[in-house]
DRENDO-1510 file (C-alpha; in Angstrom, 1 decimal, always signed):
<recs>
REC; n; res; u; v; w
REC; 1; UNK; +39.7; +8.5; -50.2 .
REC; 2; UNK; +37.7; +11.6; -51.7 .
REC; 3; UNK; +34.2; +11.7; -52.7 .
REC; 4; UNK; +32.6; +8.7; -54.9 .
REC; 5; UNK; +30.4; +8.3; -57.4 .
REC; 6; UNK; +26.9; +6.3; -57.3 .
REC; 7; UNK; +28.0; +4.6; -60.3 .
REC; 8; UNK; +31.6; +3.0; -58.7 .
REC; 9; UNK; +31.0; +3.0; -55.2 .
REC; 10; UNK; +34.0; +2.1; -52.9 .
REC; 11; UNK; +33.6; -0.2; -49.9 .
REC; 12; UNK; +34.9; -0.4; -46.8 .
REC; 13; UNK; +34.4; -2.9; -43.7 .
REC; 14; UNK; +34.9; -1.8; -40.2 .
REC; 15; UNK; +35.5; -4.4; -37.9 .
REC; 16; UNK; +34.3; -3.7; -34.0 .
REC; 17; UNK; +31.5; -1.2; -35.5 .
REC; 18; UNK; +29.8; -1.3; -32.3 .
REC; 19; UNK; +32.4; +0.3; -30.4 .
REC; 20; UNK; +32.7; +4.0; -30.0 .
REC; 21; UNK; +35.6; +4.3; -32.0 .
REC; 22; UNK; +34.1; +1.6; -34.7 .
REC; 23; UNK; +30.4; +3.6; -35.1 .
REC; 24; UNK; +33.1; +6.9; -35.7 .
REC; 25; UNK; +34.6; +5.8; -38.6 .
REC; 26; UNK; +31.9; +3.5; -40.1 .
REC; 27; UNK; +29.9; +6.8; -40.3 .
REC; 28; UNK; +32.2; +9.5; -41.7 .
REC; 29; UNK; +33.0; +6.5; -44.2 .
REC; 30; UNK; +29.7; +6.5; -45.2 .
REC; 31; UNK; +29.3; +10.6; -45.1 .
REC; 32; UNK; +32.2; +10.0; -47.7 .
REC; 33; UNK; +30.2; +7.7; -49.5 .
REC; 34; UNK; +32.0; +4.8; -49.5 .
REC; 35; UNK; +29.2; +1.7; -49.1 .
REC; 36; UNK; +30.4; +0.4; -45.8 .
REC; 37; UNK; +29.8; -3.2; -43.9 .
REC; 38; UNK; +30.1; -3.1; -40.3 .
REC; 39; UNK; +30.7; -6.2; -38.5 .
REC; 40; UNK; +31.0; -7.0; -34.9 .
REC; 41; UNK; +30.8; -10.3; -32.5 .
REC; 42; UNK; +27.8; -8.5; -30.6 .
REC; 43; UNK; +23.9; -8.4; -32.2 .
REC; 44; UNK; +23.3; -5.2; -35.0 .
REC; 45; UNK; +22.0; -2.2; -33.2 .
REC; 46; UNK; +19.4; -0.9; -35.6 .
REC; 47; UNK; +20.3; +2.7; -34.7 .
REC; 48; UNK; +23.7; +2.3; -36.4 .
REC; 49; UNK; +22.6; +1.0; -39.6 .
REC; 50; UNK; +21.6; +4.3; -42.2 .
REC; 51; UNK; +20.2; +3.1; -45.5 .
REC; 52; UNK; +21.1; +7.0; -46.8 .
REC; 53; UNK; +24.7; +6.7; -46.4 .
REC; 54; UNK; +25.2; +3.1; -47.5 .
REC; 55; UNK; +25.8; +2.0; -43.9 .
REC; 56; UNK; +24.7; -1.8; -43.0 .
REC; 57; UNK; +25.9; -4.3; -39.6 .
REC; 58; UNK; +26.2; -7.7; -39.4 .
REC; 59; UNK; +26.7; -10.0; -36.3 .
REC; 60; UNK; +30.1; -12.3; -37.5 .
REC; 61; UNK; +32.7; -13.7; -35.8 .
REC; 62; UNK; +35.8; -12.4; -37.6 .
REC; 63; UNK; +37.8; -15.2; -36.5 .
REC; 64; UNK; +35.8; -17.6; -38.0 .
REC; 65; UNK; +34.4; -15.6; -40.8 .
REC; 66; UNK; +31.6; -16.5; -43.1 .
REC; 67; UNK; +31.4; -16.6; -46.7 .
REC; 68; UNK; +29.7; -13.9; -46.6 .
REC; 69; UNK; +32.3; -11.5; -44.8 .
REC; 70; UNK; +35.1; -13.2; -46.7 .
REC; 71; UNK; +33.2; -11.6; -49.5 .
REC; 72; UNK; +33.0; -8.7; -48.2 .
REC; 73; UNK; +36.5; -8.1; -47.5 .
REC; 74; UNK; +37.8; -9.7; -51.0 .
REC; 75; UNK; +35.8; -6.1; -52.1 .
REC; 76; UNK; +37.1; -4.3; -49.7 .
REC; 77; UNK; +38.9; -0.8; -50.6 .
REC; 78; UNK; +39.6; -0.3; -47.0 .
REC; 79; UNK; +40.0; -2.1; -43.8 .
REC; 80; UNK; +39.4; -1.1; -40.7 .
REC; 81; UNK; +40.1; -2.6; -37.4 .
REC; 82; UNK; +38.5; -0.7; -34.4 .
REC; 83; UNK; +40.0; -4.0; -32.0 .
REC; 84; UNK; +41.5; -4.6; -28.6 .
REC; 85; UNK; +44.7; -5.8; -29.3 .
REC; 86; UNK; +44.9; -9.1; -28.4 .
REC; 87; UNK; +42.0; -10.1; -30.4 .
REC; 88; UNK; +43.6; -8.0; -33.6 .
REC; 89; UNK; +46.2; -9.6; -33.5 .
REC; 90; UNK; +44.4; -13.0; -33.5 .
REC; 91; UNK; +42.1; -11.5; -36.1 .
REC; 92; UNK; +44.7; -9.8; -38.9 .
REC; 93; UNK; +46.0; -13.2; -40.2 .
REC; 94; UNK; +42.6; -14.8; -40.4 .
REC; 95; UNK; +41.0; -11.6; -42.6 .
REC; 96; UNK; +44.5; -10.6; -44.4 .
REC; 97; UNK; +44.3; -13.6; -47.0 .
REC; 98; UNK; +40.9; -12.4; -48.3 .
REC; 99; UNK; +41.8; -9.0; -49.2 .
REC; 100; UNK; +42.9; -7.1; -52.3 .
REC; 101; UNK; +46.6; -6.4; -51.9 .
REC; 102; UNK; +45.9; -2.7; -52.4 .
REC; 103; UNK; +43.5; -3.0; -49.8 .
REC; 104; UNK; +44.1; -0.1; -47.0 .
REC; 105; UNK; +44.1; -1.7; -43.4 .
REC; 106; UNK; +44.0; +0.9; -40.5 .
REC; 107; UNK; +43.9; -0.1; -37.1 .
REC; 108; UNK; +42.8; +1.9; -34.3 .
REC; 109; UNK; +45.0; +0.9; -30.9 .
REC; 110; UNK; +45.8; +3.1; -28.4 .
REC; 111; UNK; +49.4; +1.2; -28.5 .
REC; 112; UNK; +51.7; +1.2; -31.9 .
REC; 113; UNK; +54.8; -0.1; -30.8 .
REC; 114; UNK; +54.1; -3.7; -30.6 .
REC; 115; UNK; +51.8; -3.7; -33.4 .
REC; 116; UNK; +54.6; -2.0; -35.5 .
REC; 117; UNK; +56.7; -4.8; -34.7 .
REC; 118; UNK; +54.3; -7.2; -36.1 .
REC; 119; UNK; +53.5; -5.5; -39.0 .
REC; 120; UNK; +57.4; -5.7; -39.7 .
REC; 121; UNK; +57.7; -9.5; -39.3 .
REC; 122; UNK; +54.5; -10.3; -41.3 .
REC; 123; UNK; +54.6; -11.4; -45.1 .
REC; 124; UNK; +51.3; -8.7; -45.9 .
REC; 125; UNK; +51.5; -6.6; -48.6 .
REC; 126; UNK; +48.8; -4.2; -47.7 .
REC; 127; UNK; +49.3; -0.7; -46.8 .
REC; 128; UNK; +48.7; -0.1; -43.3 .
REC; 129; UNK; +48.5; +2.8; -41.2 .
REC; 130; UNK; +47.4; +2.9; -37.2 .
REC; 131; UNK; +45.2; +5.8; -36.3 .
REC; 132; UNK; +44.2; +7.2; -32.7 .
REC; 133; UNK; +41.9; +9.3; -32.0 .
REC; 134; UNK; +42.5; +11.6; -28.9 .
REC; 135; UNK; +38.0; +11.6; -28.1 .
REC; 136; UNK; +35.6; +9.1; -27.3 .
REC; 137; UNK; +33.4; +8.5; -30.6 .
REC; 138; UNK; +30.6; +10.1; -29.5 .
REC; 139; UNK; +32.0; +13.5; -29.5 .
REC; 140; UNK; +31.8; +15.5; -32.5 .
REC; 141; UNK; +34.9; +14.7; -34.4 .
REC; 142; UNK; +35.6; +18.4; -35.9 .
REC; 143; UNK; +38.7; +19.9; -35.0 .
REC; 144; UNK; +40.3; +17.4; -32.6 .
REC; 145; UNK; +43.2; +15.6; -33.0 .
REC; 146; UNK; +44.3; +12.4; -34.6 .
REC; 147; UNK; +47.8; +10.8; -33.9 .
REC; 148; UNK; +48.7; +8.7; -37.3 .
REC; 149; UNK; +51.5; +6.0; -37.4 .
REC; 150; UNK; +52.0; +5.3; -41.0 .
REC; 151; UNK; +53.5; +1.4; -41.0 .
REC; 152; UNK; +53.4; +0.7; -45.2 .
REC; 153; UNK; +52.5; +3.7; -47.1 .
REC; 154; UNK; +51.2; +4.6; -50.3 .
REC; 155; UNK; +48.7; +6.1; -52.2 .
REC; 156; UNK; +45.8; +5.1; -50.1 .
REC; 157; UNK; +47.5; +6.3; -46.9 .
REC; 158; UNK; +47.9; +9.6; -48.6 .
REC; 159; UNK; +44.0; +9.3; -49.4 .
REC; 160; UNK; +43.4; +8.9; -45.6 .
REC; 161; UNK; +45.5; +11.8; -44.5 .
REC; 162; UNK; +43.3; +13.6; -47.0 .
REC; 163; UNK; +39.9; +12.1; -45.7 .
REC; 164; UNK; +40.7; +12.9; -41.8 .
REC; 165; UNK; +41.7; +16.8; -42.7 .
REC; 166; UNK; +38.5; +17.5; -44.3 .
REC; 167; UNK; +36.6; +16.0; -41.8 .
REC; 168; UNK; +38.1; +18.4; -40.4 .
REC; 169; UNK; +40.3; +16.8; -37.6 .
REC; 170; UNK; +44.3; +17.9; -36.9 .
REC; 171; UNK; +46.5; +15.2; -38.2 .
REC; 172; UNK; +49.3; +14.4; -35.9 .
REC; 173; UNK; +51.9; +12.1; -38.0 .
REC; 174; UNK; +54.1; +10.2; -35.6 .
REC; 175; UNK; +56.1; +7.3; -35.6 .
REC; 176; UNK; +55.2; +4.3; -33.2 .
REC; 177; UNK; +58.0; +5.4; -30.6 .
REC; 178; UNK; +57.1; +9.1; -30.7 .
REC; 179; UNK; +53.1; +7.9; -30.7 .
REC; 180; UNK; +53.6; +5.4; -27.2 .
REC; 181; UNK; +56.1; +8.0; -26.0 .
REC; 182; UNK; +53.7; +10.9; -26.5 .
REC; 183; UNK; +50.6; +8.6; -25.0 .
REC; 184; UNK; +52.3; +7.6; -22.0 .
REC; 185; UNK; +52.3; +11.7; -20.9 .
REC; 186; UNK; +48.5; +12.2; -22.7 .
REC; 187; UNK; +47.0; +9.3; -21.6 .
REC; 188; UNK; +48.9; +6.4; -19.1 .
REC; 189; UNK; +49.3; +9.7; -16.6 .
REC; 190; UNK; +45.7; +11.2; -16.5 .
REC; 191; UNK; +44.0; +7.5; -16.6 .
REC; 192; UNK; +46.3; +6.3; -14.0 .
REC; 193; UNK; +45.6; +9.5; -11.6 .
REC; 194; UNK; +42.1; +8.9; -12.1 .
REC; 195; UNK; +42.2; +5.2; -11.6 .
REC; 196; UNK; +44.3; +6.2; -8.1 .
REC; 197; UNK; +41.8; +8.5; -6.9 .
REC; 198; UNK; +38.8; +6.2; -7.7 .
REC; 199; UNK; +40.1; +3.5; -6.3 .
REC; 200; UNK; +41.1; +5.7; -2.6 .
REC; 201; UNK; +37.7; +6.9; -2.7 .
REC; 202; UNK; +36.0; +3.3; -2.8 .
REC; 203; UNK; +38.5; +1.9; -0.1 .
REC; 204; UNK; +37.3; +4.7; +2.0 .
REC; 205; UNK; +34.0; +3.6; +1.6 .
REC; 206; UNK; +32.7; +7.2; +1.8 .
REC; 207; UNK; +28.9; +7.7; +0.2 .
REC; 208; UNK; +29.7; +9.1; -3.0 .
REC; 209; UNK; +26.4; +10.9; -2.9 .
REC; 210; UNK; +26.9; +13.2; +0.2 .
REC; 211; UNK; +30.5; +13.9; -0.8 .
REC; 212; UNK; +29.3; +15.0; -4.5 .
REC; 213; UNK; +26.7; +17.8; -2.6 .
REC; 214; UNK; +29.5; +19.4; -0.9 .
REC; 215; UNK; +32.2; +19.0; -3.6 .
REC; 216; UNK; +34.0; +21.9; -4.8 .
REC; 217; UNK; +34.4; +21.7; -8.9 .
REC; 218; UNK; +38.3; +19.8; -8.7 .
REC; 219; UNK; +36.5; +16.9; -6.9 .
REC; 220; UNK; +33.2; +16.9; -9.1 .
REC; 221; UNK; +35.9; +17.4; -12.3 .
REC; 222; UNK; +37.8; +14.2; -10.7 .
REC; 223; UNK; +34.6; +12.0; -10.7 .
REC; 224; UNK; +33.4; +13.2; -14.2 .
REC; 225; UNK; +36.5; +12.3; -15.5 .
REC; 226; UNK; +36.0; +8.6; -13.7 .
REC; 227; UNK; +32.6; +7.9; -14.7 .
REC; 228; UNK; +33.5; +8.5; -18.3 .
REC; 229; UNK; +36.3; +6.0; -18.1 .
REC; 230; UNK; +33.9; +3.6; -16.5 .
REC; 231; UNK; +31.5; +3.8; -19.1 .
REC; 232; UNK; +33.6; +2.4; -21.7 .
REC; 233; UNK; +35.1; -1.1; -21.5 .
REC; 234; UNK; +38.0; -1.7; -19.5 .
REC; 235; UNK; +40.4; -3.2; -22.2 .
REC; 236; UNK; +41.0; +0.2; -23.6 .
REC; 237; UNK; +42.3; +1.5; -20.5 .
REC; 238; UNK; +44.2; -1.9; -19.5 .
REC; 239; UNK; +46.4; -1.6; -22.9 .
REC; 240; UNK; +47.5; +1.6; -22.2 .
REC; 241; UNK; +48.7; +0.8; -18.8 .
REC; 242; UNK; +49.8; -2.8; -20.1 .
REC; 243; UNK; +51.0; -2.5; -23.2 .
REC; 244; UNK; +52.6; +1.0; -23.7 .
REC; 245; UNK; +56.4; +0.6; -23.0 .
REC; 246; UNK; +56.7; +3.5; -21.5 .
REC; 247; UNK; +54.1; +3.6; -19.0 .
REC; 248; UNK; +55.7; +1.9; -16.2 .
REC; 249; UNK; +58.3; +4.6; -16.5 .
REC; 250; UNK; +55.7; +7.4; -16.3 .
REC; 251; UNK; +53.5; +5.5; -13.0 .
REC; 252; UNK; +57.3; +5.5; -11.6 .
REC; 253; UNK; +57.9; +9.1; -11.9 .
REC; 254; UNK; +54.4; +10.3; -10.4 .
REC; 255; UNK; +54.8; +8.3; -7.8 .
REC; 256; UNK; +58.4; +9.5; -7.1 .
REC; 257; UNK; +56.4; +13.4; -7.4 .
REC; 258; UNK; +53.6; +12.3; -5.1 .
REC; 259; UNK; +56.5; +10.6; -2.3 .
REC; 260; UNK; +57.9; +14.0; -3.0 .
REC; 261; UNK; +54.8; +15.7; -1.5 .
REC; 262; UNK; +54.9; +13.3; +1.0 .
REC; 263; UNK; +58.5; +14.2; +2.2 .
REC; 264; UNK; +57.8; +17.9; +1.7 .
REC; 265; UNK; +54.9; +17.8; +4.3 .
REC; 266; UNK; +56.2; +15.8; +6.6 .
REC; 267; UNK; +59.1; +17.5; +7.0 .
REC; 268; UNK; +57.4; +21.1; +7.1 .
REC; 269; UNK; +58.9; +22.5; +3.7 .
REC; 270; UNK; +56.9; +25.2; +3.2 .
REC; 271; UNK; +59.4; +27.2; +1.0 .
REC; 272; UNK; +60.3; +24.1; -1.1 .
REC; 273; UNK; +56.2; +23.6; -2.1 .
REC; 274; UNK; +55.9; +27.4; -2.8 .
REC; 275; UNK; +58.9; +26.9; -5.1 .
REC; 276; UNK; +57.6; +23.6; -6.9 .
REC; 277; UNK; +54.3; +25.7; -7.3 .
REC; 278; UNK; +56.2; +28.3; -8.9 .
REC; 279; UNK; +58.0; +25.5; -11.0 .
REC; 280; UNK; +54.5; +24.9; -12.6 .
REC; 281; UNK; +53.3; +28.4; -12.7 .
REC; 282; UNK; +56.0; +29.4; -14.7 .
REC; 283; UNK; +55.7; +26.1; -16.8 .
REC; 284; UNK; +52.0; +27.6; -17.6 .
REC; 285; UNK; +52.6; +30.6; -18.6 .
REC; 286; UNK; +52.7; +30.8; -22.3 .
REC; 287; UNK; +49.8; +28.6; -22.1 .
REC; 288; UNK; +47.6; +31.5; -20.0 .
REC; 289; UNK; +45.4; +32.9; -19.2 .
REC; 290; UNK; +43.6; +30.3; -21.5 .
REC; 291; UNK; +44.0; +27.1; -19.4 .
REC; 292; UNK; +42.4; +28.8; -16.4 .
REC; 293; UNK; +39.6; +30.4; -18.7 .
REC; 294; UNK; +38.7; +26.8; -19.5 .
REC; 295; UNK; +39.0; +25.7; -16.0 .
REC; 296; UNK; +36.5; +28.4; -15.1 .
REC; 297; UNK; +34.0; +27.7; -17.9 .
REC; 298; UNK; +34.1; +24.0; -17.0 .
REC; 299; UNK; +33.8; +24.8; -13.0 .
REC; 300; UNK; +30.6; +26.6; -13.8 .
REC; 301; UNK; +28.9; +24.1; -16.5 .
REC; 302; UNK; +29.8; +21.0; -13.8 .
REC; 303; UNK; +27.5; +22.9; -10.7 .
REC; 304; UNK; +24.4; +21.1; -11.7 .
REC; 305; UNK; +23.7; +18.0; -10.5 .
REC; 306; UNK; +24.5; +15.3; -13.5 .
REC; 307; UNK; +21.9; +12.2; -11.8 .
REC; 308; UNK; +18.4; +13.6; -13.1 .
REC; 309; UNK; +19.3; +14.8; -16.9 .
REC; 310; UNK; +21.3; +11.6; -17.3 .
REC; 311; UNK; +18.9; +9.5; -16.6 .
REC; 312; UNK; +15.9; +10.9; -18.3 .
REC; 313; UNK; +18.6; +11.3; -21.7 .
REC; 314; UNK; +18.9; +7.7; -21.8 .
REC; 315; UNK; +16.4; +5.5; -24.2 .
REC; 316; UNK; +16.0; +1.7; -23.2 .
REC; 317; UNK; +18.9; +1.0; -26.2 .
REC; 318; UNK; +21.3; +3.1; -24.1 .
REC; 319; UNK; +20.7; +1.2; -20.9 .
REC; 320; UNK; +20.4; -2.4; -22.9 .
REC; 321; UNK; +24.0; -0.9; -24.1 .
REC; 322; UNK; +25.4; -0.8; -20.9 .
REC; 323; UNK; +24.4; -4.1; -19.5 .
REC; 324; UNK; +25.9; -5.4; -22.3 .
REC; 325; UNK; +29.5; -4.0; -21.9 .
REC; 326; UNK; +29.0; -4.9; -18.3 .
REC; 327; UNK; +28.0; -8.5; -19.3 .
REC; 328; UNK; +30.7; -8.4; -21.6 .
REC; 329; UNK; +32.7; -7.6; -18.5 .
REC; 330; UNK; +31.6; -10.5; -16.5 .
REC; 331; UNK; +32.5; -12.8; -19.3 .
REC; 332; UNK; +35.8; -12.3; -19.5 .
REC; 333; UNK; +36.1; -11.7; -15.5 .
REC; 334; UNK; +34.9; -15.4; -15.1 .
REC; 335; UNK; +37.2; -16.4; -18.0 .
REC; 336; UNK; +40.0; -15.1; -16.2 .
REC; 337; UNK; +39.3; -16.7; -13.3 .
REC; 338; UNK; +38.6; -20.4; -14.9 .
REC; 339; UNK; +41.8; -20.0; -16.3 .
REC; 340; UNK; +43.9; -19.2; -13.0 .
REC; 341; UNK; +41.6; -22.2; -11.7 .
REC; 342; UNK; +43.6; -24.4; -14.6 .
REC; 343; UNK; +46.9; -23.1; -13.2 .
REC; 344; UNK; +45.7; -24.3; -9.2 .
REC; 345; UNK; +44.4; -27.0; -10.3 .
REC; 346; UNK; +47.9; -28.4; -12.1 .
REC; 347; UNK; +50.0; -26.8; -8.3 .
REC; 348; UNK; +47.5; -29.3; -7.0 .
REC; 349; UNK; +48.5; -31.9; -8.8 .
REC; 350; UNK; +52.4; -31.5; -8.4 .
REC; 351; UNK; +52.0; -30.8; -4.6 .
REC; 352; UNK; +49.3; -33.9; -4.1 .
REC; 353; UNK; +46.8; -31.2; -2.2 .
REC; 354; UNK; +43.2; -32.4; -2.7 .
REC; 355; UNK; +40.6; -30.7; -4.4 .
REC; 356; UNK; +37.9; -30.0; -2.1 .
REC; 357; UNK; +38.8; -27.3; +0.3 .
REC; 358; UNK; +35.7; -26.4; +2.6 .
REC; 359; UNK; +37.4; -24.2; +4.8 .
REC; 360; UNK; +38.5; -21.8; +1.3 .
REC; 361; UNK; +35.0; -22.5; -0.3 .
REC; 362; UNK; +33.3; -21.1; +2.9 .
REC; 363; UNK; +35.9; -18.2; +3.1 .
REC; 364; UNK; +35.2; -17.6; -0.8 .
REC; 365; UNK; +31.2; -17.5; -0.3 .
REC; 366; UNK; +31.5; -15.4; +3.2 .
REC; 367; UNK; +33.5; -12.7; +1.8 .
REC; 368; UNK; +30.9; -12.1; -1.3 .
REC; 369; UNK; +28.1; -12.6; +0.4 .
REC; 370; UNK; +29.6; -9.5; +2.9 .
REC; 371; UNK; +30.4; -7.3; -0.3 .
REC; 372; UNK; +27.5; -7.9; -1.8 .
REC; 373; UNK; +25.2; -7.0; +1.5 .
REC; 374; UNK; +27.0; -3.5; +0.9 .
REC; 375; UNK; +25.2; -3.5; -2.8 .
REC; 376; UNK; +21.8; -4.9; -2.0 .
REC; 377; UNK; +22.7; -8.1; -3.3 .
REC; 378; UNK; +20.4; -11.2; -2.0 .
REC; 379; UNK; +22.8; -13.9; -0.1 .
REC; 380; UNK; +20.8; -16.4; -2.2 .
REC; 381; UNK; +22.0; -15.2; -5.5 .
REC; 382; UNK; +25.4; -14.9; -4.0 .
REC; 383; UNK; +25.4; -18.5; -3.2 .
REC; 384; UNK; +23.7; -20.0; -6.0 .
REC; 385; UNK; +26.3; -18.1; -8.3 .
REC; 386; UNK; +29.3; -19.2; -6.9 .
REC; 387; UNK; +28.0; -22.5; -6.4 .
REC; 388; UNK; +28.1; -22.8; -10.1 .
REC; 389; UNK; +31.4; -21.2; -10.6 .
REC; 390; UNK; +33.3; -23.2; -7.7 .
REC; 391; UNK; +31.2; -26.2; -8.4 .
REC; 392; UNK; +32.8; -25.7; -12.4 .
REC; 393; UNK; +36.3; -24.9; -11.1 .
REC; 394; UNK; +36.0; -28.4; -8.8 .
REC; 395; UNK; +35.4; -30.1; -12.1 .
REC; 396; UNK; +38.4; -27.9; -14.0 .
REC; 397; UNK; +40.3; -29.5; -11.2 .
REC; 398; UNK; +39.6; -33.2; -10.6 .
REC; 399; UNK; +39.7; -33.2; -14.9 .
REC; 400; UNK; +43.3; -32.2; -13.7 .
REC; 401; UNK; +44.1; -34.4; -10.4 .
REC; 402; UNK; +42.0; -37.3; -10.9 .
REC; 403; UNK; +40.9; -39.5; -8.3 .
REC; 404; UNK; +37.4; -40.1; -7.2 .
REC; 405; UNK; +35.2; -36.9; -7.7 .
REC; 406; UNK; +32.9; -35.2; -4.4 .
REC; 407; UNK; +30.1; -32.8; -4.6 .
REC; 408; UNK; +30.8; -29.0; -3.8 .
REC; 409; UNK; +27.5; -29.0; -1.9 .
REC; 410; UNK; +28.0; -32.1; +0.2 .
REC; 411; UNK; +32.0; -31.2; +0.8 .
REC; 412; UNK; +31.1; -27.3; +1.9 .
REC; 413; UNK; +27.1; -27.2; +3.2 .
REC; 414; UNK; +27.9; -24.3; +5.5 .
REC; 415; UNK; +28.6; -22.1; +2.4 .
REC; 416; UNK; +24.8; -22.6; +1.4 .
REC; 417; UNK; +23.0; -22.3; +4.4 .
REC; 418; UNK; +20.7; -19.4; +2.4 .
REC; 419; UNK; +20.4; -21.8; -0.7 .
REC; 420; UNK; +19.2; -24.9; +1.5 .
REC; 421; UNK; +17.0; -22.7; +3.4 .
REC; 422; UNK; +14.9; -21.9; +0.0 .
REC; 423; UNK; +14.7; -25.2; -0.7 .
REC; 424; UNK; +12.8; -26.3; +2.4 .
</recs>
């Protein structure tokens, strides 16, 4: 993977370009001058594509691909799959046939274990190597770290190692135990804590806004951390926690350490916290004073006040962005739930319980309309939404059960008092 000529250009596609990840490696591809296609399910952001470097996106569906990205990949000298896992795995056997058997595939999943297995079973001939990243893509990439799980080796993979160093990142070769093994401490932990205190600070229903004025830097630190995860979509955090084998180990043992607190204070054992502390302390040591350097330099960069500067940095593409991953978010939410209404729908059947169930579609609408008071959300769109979402579930359901078919609004008009008002 060095440095081409204009005269033989190699190629490479990167599929998921629009992902953080995805834009990463689609542009130091193209810094390396390889003539690279982008493709991703989602509409071309024009800020991605860069004429100078070779650097082009097209809207496809890679598992139904086009004649034109079957092209693509038949040229392709390298493959790159910046995926969640479950649609990777859907999407490998569809691309694989169209590609050069020489053809370098390198996937980018926080997870190798499973994939590994895969790989194994599979009849491809491909190299493949697995990459990971240990930063979000829009960080500058030089001199952090890159865990590398080499499935099928060769030439090419060799090429890659040779690529990442002079980005320059620190190559971290591993094999797919070691990598999950090693990701359950770096990353199932930390997310997991986060997640935790996230989630106890929105049961408490404390205004986030008057806690962040009186923070001390830990707490502000804490939320930082949270936002970020928040920002990027949820999949990536869910296969770490879901698909790692070894992070239901690693939940188990900090909770075991946080019942351990528990005990320790509610028993009074002063001495036996001073001694954990000194557990830690000592576990530190060859790593100070540099740890608590960096805590310092970070406790005094987070003081200001992050609301103001963020919004005025953000263009209209940054903010169309985000609805979009949170859109992307509802889609797959209400996908999810259809689906569970397939599996209800079939208990129904077996257990002859009819389909219409005012009392539950009342109790459904009640307790949304209530959570969405707390957000500003107008009752009317509440039940105009779930109308259409219950209303599509009833007909999941009587598809299932048969029999003669009511409607949602005549079976359950208390749920739409709001909705029949507006249409006086």
């Amino acid at each position: 993977m060095s440095s081409v000529t204009s005269q033989q250009p190699r190629r490479a596609v990167v599929v998921g370009v629009l992902g953080s990840i995805g834009q990463l490696l689609a542009r130091q591809l193209a810094i390396a001058g390889y003539a690279v296609t982008g493709l991703d399910i989602a509409a071309p952001s024009d800020s991605l594509a860069d004429n100078a470097h070779s650097l082009r996106v097209l809207q496809a569906d890679v598992l139904s691909p086009s004649n034109q990205v079957k092209a693509e990949l038949g040229t392709a000298d390298i493959l790159v799959l910046a995926l969640a896992q479950n649609v990777l795995i859907k999407a490998l056997p569809v691309l694989a046939p169209h590609l050069r058997s020489d053809c370098l595939i390198v996937d980018t999943l926080s997870i190798k274990s499973e994939f590994s297995a895969l790989v194994d079973q599979s009849n491809l001939k491909q190299p493949m190597v697995g990459i990971n990243p240990m930063f979000s893509g829009d960080l500058a990439p030089a001199g952090r770290p890159v865990a590398l799980v080499t499935y099928r080796g060769g030439d090419a993979v060799v090429g890659l190692l040779e690529w990442l160093r002079a980005w320059p990142v620190s190559v971290f070769e591993m094999t797919p135990s070691e990598h999950d093994r090693t990701m359950a401490l770096l990353q199932t932990l930390g997310h997991a804590l986060v997640t935790g205190f996230g989630l106890t600070l929105d049961e408490s229903s404390a205004p986030l806004a008057d806690l962040l004025e009186l923070a001390p830097p830990p707490f502000k630190v804490m939320l930082s951390l949270l936002a970020r995860m928040t920002q990027n979509h949820p999949d990536v955090y869910w296969e770490i926690q879901s698909h790692n084998p070894y992070s239901q180990e690693i939940r188990t043992r900090m909770l075991a350490q946080l019942s351990r607190l528990d005990v320790m204070v509610n028993t009074g054992s002063r001495l036996d916290y001073h001694l954990s502390m000194a557990v830690l302390r000592n576990a530190l040591a060859p790593l100070n004073p540099g740890l608590g350097d960096t805590s310092r330099k970070i406790f005094e960069q987070i003081n200001e006040r992050p609301v103001s500067t963020e919004a005025s940095r953000q263009n209209l593409g940054d903010f169309r962005s985000r609805i979009d991953r949170i859109d992307d978010q509802l889609v797959d939410l209400l996908g999810q739930r259809l689906q569970l209404i397939r599996e209800v729908a079939q208990s129904k059947k077996d257990n002859q319980t009819a389909v219409m169930q005012p009392d539950r579609v009342l109790q459904v609408i009640e307790r949304c309309k209530a959570r969405g008071r707390a957000l500003h959300i107008r009752e009317e769109l509440i039940e105009q939404l779930y109308g259409l979402i219950i209303g599509e579930a009833c007909q999941i359901e009587y598809d299932v059960v048969g029999g003669p078919r009511e409607s949602l609004f005549e079976a359950s008009p208390s749920a739409f008092t709001s909705t029949a008002e507006s249409l006086q």
